[in-house]
C-alpha positions in Angstrom: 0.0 0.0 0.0 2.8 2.6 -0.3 3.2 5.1 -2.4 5.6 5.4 -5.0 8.9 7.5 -5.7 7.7 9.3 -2.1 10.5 9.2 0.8 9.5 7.4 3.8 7.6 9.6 6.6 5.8 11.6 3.4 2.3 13.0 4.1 0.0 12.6 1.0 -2.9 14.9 2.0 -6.5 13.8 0.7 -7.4 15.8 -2.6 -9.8 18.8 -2.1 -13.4 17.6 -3.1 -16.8 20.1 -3.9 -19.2 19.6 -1.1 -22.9 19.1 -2.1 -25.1 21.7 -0.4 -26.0 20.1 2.4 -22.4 19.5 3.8 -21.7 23.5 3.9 -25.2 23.8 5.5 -25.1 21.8 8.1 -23.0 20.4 10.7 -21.4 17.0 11.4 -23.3 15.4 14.0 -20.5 12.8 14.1 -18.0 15.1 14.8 -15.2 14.0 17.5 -15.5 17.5 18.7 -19.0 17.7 19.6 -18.7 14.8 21.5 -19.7 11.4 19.1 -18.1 8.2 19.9 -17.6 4.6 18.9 -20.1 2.3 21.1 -19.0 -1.0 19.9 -17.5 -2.5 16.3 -17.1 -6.1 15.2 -13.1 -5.4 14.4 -10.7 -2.9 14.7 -7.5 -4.8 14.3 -5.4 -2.5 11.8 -6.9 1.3 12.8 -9.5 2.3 15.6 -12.8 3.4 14.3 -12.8 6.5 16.5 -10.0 7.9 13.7 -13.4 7.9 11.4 -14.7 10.7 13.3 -11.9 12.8 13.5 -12.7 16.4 12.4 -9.2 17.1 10.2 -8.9 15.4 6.2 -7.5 11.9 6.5 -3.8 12.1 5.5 -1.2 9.4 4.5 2.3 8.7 5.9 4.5 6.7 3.5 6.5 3.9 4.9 4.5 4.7 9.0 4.0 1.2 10.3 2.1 0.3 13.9 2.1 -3.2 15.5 -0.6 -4.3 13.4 0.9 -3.5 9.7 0.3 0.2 7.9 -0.7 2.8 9.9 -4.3 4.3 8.0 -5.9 7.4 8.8 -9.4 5.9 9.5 -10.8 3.0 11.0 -9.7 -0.7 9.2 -11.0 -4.1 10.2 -9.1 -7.3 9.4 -9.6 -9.8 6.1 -12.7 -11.3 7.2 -12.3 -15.3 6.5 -15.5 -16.4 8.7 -18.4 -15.0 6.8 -20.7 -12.2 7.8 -19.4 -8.5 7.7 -18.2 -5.7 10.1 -20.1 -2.2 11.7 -19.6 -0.4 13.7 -22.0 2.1 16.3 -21.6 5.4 16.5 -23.8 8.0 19.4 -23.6 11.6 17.7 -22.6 14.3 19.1 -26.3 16.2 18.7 -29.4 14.2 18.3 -30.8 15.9 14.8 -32.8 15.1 11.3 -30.0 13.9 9.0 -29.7 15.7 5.6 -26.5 13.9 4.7 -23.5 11.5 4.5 -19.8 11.1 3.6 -18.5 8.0 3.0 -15.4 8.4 2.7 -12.8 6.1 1.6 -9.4 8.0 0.9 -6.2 6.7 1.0 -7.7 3.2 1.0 -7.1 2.0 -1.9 -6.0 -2.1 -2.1 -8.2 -2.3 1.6 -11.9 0.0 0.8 -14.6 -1.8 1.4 -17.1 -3.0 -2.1 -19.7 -1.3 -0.5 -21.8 -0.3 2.6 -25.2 0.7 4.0 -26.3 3.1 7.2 -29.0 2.4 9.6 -30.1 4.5 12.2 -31.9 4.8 15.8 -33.6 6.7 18.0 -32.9 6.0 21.8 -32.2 7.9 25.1 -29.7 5.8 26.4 -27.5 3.0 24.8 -28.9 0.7 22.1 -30.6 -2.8 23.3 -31.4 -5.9 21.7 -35.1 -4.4 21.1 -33.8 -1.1 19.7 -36.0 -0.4 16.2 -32.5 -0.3 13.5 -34.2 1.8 10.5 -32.6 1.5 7.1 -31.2 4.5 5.7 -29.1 3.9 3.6 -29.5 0.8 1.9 -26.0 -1.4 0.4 -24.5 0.6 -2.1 -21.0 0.1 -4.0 -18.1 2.4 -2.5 -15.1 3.0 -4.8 -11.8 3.1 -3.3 -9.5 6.2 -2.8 -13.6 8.6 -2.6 -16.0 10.4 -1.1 -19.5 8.9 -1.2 -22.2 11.8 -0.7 -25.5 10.4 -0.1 -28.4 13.3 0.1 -31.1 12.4 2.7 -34.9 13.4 2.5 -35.8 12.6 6.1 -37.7 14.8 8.8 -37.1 11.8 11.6 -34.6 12.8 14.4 -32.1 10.1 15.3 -29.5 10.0 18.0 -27.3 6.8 16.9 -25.6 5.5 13.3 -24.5 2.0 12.6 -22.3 1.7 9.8 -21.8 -1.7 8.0 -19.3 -2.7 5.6 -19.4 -5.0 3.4 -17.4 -7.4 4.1 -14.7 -5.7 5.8 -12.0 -3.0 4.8 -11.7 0.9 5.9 -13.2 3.8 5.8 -11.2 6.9 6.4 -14.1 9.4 7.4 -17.6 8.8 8.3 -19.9 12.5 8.5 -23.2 12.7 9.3 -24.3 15.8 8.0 -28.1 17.0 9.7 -29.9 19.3 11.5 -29.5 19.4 15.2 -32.9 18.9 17.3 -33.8 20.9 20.6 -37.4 20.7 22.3 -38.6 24.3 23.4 -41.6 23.3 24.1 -41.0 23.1 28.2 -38.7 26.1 28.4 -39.0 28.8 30.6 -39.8 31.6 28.6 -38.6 34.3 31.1 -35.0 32.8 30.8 -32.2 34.3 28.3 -30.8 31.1 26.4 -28.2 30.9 23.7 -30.0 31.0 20.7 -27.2 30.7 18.5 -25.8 27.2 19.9 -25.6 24.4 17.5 -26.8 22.2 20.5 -29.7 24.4 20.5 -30.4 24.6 17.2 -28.4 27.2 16.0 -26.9 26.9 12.1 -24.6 28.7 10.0 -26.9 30.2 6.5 -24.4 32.1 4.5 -21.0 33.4 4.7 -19.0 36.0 2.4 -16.1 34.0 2.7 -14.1 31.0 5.0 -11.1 30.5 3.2 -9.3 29.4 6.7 -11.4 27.9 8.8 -14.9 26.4 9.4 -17.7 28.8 10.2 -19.5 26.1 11.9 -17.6 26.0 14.9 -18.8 29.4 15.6 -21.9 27.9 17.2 -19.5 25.5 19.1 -19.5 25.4 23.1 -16.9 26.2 24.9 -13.6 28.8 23.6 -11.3 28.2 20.9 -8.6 25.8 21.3 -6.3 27.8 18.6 -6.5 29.8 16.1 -8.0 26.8 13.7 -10.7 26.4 15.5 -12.6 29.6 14.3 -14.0 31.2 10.9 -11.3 33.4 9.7 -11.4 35.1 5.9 -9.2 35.3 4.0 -7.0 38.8 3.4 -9.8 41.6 1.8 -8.1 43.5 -1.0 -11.2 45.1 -2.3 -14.2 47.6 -0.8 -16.5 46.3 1.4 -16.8 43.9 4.8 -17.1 39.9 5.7 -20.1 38.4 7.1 -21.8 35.4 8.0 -25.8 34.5 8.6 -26.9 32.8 11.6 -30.1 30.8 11.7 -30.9 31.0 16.2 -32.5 27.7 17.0 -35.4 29.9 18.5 -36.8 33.6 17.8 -36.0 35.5 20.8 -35.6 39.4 22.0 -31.9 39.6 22.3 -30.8 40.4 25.3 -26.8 39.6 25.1 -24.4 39.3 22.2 -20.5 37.5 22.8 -17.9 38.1 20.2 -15.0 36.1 21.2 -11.6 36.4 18.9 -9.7 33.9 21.0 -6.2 33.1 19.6 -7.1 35.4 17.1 -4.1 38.1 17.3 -2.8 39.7 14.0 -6.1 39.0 12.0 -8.9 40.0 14.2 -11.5 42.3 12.8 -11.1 45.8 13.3 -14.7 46.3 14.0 -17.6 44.4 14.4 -22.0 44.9 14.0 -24.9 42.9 14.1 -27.9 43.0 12.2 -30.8 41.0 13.3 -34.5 40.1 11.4 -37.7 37.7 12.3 -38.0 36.1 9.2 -41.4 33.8 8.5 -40.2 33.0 5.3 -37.6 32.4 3.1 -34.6 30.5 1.6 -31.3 30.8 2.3 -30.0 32.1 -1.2 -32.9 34.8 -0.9 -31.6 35.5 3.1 -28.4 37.1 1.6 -30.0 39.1 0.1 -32.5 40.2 2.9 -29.8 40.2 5.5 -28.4 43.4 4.2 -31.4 45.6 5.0 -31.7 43.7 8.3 -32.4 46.4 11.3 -29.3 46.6 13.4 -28.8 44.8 17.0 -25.8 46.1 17.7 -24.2 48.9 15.9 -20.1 49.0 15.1 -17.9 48.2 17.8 -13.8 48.1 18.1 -12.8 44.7 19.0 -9.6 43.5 20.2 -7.4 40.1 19.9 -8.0 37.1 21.9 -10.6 38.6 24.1 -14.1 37.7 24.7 -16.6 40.9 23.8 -19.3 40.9 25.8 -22.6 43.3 25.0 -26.0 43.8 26.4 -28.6 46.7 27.6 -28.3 49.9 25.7 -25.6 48.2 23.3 -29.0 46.3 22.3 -30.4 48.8 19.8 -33.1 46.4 18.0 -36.1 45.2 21.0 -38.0 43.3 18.5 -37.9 39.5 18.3 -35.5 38.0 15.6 -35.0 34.7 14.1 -31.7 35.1 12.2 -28.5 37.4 12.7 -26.0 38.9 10.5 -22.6 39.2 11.9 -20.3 41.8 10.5 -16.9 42.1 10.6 -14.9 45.3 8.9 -13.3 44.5 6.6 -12.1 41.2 7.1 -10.0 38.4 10.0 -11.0 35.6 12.1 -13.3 35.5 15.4 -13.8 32.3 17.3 -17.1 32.4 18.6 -20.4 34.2 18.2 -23.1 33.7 20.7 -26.4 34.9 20.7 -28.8 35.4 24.2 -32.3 35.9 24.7 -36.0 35.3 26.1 -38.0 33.2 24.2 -41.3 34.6 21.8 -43.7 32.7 20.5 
């Protein structure tokens, strides 16, 4: 399995792919860092399957051996000589309805699997015996060295993923790309809540630009642990300002708004502004559009590096309830978190 003409300790980096719409819309709920783990798996012998669910591209390290053979960059089972066929059971991160997968099989080329299907569960706890599998994905061929985007048309909301191969092999990636799912119907409606949390049903709409970066992560609990783990633009060498559209998970009246720029240092926005909008309506090509006529939340404000920007009260200039925010930043540079807080409307 190594590569050719490369010198030993080499990293071949997977080749950049065009994600379908529903990959830059929505979050992986199998994500490593929103929490999502490996329950149980038939085999693991050559790689563990928790490397599936890492959040960087899967790499590959010419002539990097382990105890077991190759070192891959995903999870690998062993040749399967008794029959049958490996999974393996993964809890996400977020419960949430599904929109889309990524099979992904780079860097596995002699070892892929010939093909694979996804079922799915609802459960509070841990899968039983009695736990209702639903097929979502029924066996379909995989091709080695891909990606394998499957678009999902389903409403449900589903909490675990069981992956089969078929019989055995690796995957290098496994996302689960979907809508996360929070009930508001119990919730105090005199409490401020973070609107804007992916946990809470927060998702990114539209951005002007992520050229480093993911803009999901945003919506991420907890600070930045560098200055990857952020939405950062690229350098602006033309009029105007970056900005990105948030979708809160609830409309609320705002009552508190965090900019954080943690590790953020030489490339932190100058300035800052939200604009904010209850919108009953709309798509989220037409929401770009509509965003930049928004009323404002909170007018222009200096920021600095690696701080965390809190405002509320008077800052607050916009009292009506909103459903989506437009985050500014003049003209361009990175910030690590955006938070949105507020009381509930109906």
């Amino acid at each position: 399995m190594a590569t050719p003409n490369l010198p030993i300790g080499t990293i071949v980096d997977a080749p950049a792919v065009e994600l379908p719409a529903f990959a830059t819309r929505h979050p992986n709920l199998a994500s490593a860092s929103l929490g999502t783990t490996i329950l149980s798996c038939t085999d693991q012998f050559f790689a563990e399957a928790t490397r599936m669910l890492q959040d960087s591209e899967p790499v590959f390290i010419v002539g990097k051996f382990d105890d077991h053979g190759k070192w891959m960059d995903g999870w690998e089972t062993r040749r399967r000589r008794n029959g049958g066929h490996d999974y393996a059971v993964v809890k996400l991160g977020l419960p949430g309805t599904i929109r889309g997968l990524d099979i992904n099989t780079s860097h596995f080329t002699g070892n892929f699997p010939p093909a694979a299907s996804v079922h799915v569960a609802y459960c509070e706890g841990e899968p039983a015996e009695d736990t209702q599998w639903v097929e979502l994905v029924p066996a379909r061929s995989l091709q080695g060295n891909s990606h394998h985007f499957v678009e999902i048309d389903d409403r449900r909301v589903w909490t675990h993923v069981r992956l089969s191969i078929f019989p055995d092999g690796g995957v290098a990636r496994l996302r689960v790309y979907g809508q996360p799912a929070c009930n508001w119907g119990k919730r105090d409606p005199n409490v401020s809540y973070e609107v804007s949390a992916l946990a809470n049903g927060g998702r990114i709409v539209a951005y002007s630009d992520a050229h480093y970066g993911t803009p999901t992560v945003l919506l991420h609990a907890g600070r930045g642990t560098n200055m990857g783990d952020g939405w950062e633009t690229r350098r602006r060498r033309e009029p105007g300002n970056d900005w990105i559209i948030i979708e809160l998970g609830h409309a609320v009246t705002v009552d508190k708004i965090e900019i954080d720029t943690a590790h953020f240092k030489g490339n932190y926005p100058d300035r800052v502004s939200v604009l904010g909008a209850r919108v009953a309506e709309s798509t989220d090509q037409s929401l770009v559009t509509q965003a930049m006529f928004w009323p404002t939340l909170l007018g222009e404000q200096k920021t600095e590096m690696d701080k965390q920007h809190f405002f509320e009260g008077d800052a607050i200039q916009f009292k009506e309830p909103v459903s989506h925010v437009r985050v500014n930043m003049f003209p361009d540079g990175g910030i690590s978190r955006v938070r949105i807080w507020g009381r509930l409307t109906k």
